[in-house]
N, CA and C atoms as a LAMMPS dump frame, in Angstrom:
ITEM: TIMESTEP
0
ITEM: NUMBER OF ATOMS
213
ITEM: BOX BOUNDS ff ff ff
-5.0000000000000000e+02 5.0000000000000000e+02
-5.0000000000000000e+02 5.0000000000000000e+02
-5.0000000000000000e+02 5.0000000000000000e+02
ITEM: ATOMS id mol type element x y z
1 1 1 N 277.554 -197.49 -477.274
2 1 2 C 277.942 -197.885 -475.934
3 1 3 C 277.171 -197.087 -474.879
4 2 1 N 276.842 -195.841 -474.977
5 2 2 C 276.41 -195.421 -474.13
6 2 3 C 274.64 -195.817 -473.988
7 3 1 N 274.158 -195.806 -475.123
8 3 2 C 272.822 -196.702 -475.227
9 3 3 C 272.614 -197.811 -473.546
10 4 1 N 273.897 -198.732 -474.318
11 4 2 C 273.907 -199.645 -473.419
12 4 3 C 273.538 -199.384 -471.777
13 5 1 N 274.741 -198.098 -471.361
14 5 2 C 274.663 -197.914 -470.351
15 5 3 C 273.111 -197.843 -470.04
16 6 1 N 272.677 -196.327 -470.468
17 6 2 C 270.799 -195.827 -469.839
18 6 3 C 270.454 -197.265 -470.122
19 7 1 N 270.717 -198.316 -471.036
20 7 2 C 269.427 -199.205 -470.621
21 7 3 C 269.866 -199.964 -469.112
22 8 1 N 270.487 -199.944 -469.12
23 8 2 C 271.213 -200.823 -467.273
24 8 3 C 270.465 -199.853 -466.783
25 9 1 N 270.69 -198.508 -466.277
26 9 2 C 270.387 -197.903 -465.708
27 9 3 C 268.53 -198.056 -465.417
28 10 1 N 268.074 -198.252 -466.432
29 10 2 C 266.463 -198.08 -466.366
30 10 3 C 266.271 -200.005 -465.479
31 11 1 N 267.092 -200.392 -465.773
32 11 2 C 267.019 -201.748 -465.258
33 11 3 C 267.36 -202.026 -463.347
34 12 1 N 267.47 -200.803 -463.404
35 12 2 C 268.05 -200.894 -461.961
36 12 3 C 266.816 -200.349 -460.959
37 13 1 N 266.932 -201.138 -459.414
38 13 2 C 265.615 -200.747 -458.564
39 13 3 C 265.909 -199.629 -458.035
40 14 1 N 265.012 -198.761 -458.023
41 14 2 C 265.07 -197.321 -457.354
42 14 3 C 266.096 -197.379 -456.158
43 15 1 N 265.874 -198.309 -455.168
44 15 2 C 267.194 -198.394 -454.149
45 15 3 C 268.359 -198.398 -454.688
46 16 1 N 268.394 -199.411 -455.554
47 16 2 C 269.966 -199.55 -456.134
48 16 3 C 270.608 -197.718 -456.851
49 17 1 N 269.422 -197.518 -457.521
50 17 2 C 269.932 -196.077 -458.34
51 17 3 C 270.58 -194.978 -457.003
52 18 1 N 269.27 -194.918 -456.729
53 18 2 C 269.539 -194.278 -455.514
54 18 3 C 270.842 -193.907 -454.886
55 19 1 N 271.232 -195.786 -454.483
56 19 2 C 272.456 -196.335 -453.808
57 19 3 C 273.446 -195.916 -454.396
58 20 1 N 273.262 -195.876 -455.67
59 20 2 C 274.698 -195.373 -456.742
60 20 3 C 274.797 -193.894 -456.412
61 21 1 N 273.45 -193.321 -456.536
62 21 2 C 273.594 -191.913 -456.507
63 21 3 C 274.136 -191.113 -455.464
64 22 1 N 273.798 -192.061 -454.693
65 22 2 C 274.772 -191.468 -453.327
66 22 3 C 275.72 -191.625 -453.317
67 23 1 N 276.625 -192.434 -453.702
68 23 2 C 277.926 -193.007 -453.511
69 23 3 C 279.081 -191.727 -454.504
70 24 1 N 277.8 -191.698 -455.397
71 24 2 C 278.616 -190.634 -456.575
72 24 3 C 278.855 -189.618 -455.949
73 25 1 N 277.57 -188.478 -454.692
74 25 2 C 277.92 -187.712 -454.13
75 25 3 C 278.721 -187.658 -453.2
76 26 1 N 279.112 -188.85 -452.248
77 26 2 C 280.504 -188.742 -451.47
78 26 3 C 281.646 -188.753 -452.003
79 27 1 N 281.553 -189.488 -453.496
80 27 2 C 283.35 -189.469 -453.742
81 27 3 C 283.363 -188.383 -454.634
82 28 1 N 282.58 -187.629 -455.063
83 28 2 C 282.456 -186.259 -455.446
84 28 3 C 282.904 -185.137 -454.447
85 29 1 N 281.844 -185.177 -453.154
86 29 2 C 282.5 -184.504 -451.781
87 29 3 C 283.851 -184.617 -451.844
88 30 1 N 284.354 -185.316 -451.425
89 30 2 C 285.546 -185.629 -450.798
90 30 3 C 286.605 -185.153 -451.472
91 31 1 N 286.825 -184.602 -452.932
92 31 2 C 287.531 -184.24 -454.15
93 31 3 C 288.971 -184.817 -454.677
94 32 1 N 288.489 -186.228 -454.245
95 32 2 C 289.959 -187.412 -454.722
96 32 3 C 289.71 -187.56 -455.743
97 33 1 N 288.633 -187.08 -456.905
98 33 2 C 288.732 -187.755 -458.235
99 33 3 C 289.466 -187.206 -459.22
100 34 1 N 289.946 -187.596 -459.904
101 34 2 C 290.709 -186.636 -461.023
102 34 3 C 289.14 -185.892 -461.808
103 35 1 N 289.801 -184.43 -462.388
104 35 2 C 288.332 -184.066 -462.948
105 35 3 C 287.384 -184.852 -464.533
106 36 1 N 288.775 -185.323 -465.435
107 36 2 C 287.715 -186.663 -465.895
108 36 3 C 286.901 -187.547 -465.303
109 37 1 N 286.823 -187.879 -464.203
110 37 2 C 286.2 -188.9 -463.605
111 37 3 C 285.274 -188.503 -462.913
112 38 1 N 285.579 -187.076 -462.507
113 38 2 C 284.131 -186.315 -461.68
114 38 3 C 283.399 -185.538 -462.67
115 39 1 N 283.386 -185.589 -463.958
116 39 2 C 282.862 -185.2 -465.192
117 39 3 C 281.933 -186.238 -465.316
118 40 1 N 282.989 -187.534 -465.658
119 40 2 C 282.213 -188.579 -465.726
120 40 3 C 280.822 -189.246 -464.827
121 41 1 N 281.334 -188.734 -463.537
122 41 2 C 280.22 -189.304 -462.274
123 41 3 C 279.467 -188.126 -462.336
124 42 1 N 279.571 -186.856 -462.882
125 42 2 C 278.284 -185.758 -462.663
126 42 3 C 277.642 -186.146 -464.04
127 43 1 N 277.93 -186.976 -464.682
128 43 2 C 276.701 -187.231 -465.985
129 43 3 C 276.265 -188.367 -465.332
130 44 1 N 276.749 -189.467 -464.62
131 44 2 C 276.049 -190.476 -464.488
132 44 3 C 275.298 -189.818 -463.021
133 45 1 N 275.534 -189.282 -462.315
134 45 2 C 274.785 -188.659 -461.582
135 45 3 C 273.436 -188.18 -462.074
136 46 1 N 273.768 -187.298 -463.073
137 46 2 C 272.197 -186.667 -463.481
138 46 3 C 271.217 -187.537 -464.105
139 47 1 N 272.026 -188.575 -464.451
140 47 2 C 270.89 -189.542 -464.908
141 47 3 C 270.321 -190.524 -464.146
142 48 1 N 270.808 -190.989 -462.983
143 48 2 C 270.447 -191.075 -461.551
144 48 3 C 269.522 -190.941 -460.953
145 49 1 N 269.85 -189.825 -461.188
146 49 2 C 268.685 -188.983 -460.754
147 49 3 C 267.557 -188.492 -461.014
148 50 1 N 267.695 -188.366 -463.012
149 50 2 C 266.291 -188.064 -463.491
150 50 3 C 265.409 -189.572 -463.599
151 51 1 N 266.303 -190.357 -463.644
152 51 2 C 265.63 -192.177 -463.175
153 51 3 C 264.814 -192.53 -461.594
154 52 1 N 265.317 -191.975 -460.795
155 52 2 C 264.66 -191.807 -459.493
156 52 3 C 263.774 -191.282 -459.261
157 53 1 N 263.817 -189.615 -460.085
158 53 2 C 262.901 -188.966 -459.945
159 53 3 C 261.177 -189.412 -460.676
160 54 1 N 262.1 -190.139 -462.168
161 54 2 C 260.708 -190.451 -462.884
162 54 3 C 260.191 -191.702 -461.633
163 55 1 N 260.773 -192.651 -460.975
164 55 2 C 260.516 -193.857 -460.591
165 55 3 C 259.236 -193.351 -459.449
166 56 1 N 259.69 -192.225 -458.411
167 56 2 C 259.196 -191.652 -457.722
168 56 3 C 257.565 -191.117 -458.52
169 57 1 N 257.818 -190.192 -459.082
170 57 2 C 256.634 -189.613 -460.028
171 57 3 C 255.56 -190.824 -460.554
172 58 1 N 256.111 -191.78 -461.091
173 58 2 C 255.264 -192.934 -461.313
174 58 3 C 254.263 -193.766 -459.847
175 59 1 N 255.48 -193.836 -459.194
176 59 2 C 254.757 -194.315 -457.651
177 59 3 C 253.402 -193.282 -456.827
178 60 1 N 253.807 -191.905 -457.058
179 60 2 C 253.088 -190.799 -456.449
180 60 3 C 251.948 -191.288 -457.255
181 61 1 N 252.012 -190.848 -458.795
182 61 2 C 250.724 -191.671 -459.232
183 61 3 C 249.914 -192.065 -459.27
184 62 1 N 250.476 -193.322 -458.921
185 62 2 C 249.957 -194.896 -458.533
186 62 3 C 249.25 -194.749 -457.362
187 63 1 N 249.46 -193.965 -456.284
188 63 2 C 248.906 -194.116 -455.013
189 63 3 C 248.106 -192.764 -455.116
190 64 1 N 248.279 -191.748 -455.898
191 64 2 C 246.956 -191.214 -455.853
192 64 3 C 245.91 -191.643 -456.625
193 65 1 N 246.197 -192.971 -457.793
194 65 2 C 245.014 -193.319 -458.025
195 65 3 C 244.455 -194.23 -457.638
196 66 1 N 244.844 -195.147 -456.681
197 66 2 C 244.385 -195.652 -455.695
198 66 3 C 243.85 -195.274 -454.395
199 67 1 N 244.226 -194.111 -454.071
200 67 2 C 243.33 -193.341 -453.134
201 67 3 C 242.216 -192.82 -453.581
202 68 1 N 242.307 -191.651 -454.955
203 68 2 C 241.332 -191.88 -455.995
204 68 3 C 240.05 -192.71 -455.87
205 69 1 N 240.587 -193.928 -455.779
206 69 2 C 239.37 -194.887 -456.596
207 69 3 C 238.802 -195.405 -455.277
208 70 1 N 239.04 -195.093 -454.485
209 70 2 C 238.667 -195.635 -453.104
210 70 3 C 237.86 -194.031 -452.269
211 71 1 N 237.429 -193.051 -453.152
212 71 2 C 236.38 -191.997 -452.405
213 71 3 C 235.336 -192.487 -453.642
C-alpha cells in the first residue's frame, strides 16, 4: 500500500506537490492534529518535499543545459 502511495506522489505536478506541501505545514502549525496524524503528515511531508526538490534539480538542469548549448 504504501508503494501505491510514492507512485501517486511521483505522478503529481510540482504545483500540486508543492500545494499539498503547504497545506501539510499549516495544519501542522496550527497543532489541531492528533499526534498520529501529524506523524502521519511529517512523513508525507518529507516526501513532498524530496519530490519537489528532485523536480526542481531536474529543471535547474535542463536550463543550464540549454544555456550551455547556446555559448
Amino acid at each position: 500500500m504504501k508503494e501505491e502511495k510514492s507512485t501517486n506522489e511521483t505522478k503529481l505536478s510540482f504545483e500540486e506537490a508543492y500545494k499539498q506541501l503547504t497545506e501539510i505545514v499549516k495544519k501542522m502549525e496550527d497543532g489541531s492534529m492528533p499526534l498520529a496524524e501529524s506523524v502521519a503528515a511529517y512523513e508525507k511531508g518529507i516526501k513532498l518535499k524530496a519530490y519537489c526538490e528532485q523536480v526542481l534539480k531536474e529543471a535547474e538542469l535542463k536550463i543550464s543545459t540549454i544555456a550551455n548549448s547556446d555559448k
